[in-house]
C-alpha positions in Angstrom: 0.0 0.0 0.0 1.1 3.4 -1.0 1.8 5.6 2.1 0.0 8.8 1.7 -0.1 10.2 4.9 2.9 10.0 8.2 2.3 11.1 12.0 5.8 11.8 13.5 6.2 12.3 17.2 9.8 14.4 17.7 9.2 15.9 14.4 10.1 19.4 15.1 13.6 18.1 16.6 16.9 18.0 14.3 16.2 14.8 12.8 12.2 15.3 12.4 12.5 18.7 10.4 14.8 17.0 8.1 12.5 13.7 7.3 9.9 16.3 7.4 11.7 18.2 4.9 11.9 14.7 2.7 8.5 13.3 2.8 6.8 16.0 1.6 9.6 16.5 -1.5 7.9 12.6 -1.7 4.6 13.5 -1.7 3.6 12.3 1.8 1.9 14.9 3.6 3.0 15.2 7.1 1.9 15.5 10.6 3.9 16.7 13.4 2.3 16.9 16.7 3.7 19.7 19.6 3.1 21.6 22.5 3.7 24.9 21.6 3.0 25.3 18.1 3.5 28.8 17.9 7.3 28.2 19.1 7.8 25.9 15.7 5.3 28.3 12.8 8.3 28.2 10.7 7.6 24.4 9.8 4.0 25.7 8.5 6.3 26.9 5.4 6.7 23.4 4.4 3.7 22.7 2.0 1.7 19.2 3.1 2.7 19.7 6.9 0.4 19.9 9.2 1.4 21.2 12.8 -1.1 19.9 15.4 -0.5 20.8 19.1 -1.2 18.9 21.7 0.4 16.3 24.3 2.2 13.2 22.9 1.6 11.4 26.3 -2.3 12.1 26.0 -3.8 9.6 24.0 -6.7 11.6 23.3 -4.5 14.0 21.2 -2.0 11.2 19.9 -5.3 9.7 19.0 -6.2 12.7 16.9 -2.7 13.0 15.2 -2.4 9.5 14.0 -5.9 9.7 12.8 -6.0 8.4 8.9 -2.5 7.9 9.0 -0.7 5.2 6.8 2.4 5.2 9.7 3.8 6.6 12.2 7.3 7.6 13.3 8.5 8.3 16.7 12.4 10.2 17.4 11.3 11.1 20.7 14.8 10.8 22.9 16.5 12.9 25.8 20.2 12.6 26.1 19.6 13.7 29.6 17.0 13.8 32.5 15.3 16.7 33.4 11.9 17.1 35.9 9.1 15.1 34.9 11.4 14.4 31.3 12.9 11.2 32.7 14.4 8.6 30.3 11.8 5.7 31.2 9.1 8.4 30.6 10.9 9.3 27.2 12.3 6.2 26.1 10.1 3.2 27.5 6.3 4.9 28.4 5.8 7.2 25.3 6.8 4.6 22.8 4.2 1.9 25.0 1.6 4.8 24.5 2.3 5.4 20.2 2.2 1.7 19.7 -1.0 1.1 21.6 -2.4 4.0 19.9 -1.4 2.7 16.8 -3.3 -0.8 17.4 -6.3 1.0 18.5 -6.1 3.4 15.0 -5.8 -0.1 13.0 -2.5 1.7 12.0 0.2 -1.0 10.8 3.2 0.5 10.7 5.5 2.1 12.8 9.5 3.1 13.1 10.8 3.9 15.5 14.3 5.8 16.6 16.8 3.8 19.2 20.3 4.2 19.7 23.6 2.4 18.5 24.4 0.2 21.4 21.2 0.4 22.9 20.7 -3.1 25.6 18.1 -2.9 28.4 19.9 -5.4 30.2 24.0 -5.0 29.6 24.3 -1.6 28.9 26.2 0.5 31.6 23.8 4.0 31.0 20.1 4.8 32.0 20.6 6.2 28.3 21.2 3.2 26.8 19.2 1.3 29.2 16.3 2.9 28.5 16.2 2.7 24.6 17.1 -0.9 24.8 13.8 -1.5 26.6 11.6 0.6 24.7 13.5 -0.9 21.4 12.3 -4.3 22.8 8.9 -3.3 24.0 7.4 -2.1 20.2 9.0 -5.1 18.5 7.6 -7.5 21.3 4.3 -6.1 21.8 4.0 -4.9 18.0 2.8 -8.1 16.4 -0.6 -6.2 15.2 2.0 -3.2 13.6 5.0 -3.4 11.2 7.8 -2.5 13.4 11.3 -0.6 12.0 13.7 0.4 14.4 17.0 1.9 13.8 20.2 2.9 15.8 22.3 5.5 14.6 25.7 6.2 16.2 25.7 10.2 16.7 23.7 12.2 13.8 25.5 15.1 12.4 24.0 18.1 10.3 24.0 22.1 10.4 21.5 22.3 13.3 22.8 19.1 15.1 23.9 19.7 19.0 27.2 17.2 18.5 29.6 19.0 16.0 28.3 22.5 16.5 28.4 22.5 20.3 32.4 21.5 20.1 32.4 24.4 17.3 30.9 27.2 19.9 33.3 25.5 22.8 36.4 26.1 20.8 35.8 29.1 19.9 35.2 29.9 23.2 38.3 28.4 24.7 41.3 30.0 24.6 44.8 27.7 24.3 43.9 24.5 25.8 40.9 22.8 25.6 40.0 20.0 28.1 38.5 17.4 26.9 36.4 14.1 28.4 36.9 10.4 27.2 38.8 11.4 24.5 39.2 8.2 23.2 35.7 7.4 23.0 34.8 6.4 19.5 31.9 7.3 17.0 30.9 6.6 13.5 28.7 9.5 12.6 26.1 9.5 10.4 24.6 12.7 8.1 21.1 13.5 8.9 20.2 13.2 5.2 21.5 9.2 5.3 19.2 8.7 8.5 16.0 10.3 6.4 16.7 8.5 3.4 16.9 5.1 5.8 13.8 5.8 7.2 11.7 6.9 4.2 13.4 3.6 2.3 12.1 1.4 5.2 8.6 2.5 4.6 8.1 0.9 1.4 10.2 -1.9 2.2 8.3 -5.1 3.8 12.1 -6.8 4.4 12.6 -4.4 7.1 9.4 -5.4 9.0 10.8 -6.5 12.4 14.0 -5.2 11.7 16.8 -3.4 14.0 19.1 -1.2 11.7 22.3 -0.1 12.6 23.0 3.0 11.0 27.2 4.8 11.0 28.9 6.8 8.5 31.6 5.7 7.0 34.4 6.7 8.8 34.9 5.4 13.0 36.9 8.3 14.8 37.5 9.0 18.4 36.4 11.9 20.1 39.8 13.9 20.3 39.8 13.0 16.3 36.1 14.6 15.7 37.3 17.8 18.3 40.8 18.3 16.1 39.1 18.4 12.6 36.2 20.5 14.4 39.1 23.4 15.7 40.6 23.2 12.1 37.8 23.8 10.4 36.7 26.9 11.8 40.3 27.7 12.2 41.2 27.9 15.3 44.3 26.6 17.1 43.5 24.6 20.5 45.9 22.0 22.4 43.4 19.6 22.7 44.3 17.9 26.2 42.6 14.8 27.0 41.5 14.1 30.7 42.2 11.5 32.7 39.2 9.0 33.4 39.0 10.8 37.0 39.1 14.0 35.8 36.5 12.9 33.4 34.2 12.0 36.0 34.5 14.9 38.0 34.1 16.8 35.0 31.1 15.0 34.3 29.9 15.7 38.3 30.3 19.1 38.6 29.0 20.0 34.8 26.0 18.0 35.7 24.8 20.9 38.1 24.5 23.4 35.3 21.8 24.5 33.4 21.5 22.4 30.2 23.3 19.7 31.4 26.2 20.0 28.9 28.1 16.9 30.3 26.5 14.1 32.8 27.6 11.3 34.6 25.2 9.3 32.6 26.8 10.6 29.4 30.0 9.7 30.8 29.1 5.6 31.1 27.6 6.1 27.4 31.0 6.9 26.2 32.2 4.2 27.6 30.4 1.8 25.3 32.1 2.3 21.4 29.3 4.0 19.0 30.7 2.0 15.9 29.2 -0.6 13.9 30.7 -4.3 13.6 33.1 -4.9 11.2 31.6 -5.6 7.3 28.5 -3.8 8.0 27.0 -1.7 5.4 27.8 2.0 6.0 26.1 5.2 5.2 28.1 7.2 2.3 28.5 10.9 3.4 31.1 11.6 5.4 31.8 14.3 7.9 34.9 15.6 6.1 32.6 16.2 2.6 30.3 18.3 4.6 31.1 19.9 8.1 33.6 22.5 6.4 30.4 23.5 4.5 28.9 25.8 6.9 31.1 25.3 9.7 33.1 28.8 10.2 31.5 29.7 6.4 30.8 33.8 6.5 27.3 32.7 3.5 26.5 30.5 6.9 22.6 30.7 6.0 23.1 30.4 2.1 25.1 27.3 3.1 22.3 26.0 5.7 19.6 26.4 2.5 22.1 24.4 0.0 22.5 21.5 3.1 18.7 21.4 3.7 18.2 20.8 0.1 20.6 18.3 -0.8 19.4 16.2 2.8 15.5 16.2 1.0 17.2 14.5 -2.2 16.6 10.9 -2.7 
């Protein structure tokens, strides 16, 4: 069956605005579901979207979002606890609530965004943890709805929270810059690969019941990704790793400030490599073809338009 019509929870996130973005150049119309639609109007310029606002753990309004939907797609993560936004709430509950809603919508088919490395079991995060469970909860409980899920290593792309947050640290970091796990490895993956994988799954009845890894095609470790991030905006940092105390304190003291930009629980993620196993198929675009492209660029939102474009390309 054709799919006409997508419901995507975590659509007006980095990775939703960009398979957004694709569907529609597909000529599946769109529904993104928020609280505060007036915070995201600017997604009302995509023609075929539809921005609905309401509650994603109300089943009355995921009810009403799903409604006449072909699928739906949930990227609904936290990389860190906040208040009531706890990872078993994020991770485990809302994707319990989607599937359910799905079932009682006679919707058949669902995909839905893990992690590399996610295990509810072995897995030394509440990160990790967390996805692992809800991974396994909509592909055990999801026999009445086509489940896809994938697990990317760390998404990159002009409004991604990875590469630029090193970019705005550098910059403002003068000499040495200290840096956490340094050796902690990644194979990251362009947010125009991740779209393309998921809009590819949707026609595709082999990936029914499926759990797809998804890395670029390059592994790196963190003091790798921080060194070609300092050169390409050009600036000139001794990149000095820390040693695993040090990390950990880092990671206990920076835990205490607002945003959260480096947690305990981040910490035992890094721990874990986010590479894929040997021989498995990789994602083509690598970080060195496109970071430099609006990275330190002075046509910054030129550059953004051009990146936005070629990510909605089949």
């Amino acid at each position: 069956m054709k799919t006409r019509r997508v419901a995507i929870f975590g659509g007006t996130g980095f990775v939703g605005r960009h398979l957004s973005a694709r569907l529609i150049d597909c000529g599946i119309e769109v529904r993104v579901l928020t609280r505060n639609a007036q915070q995201h109007r600017d997604l009302k310029v995509l023609p075929g979207l539809q921005l609905i606002e309401g509650d994603p753990y109300d089943g009355t309004d995921r009810a009403r979002v799903v409604a006449g939907c072909d699928a739906v797609v949930n990227l609904v993560g936290i990389l860190n606890e906040q208040g009531a936004a706890t990872f078993r709430r994020a991770h485990v509950e809302l994707p319990k609530g989607i599937l359910e809603t799905c079932r009682q919508q006679g919707i058949r088919r669902l995909l839905h965004m893990s992690a590399l490395n996610a295990d509810a079991t072995r897995a030394p995060s509440q990160y990790l943890r967390s996805k692992g469970e809800g991974e396994n909860l909509v592909h055990t409980y999801g026999r009445e709805v086509a489940v896809t899920s994938f697990r990317p290593s760390v998404i990159f792309g002009p409004e991604d929270s990875f590469v630029n947050r090193f970019a705005r640290l550098l910059r403002l970091t003068p000499g040495v810059f200290p840096l956490a796990c340094p050796d902690a490895r990644f194979a990251p993956v362009w947010v125009g690969d991740v779209s393309l994988a998921f809009i590819q799954a949707l026609g595709d009845p082999c990936s029914h019941g499926q759990r797809i890894d998804l890395c670029g095609p390059k592994d790196y470790r963190l003091r790798e990704i921080v060194d070609f991030v300092a050169r390409t905006i050009g600036v000139r940092r001794a990149i000095v790793g820390l040693p695993d105390w040090a990390a950990r304190l880092q990671a206990r003291v920076l835990e205490w400030v607002p945003g959260k930009p480096f947690t305990r629980d981040n910490y035992l993620s890094l721990q874990v490599p986010s590479v894929c196993p040997p021989g498995s198929e990789r994602c083509p675009n690598s970080m060195e073809a496109l970071v430099p492209t609006w990275l330190g660029d002075r046509h910054h939102e030129i550059r953004l338009q051009k990146l936005r474009a070629m990510a909605r390309r089949p």
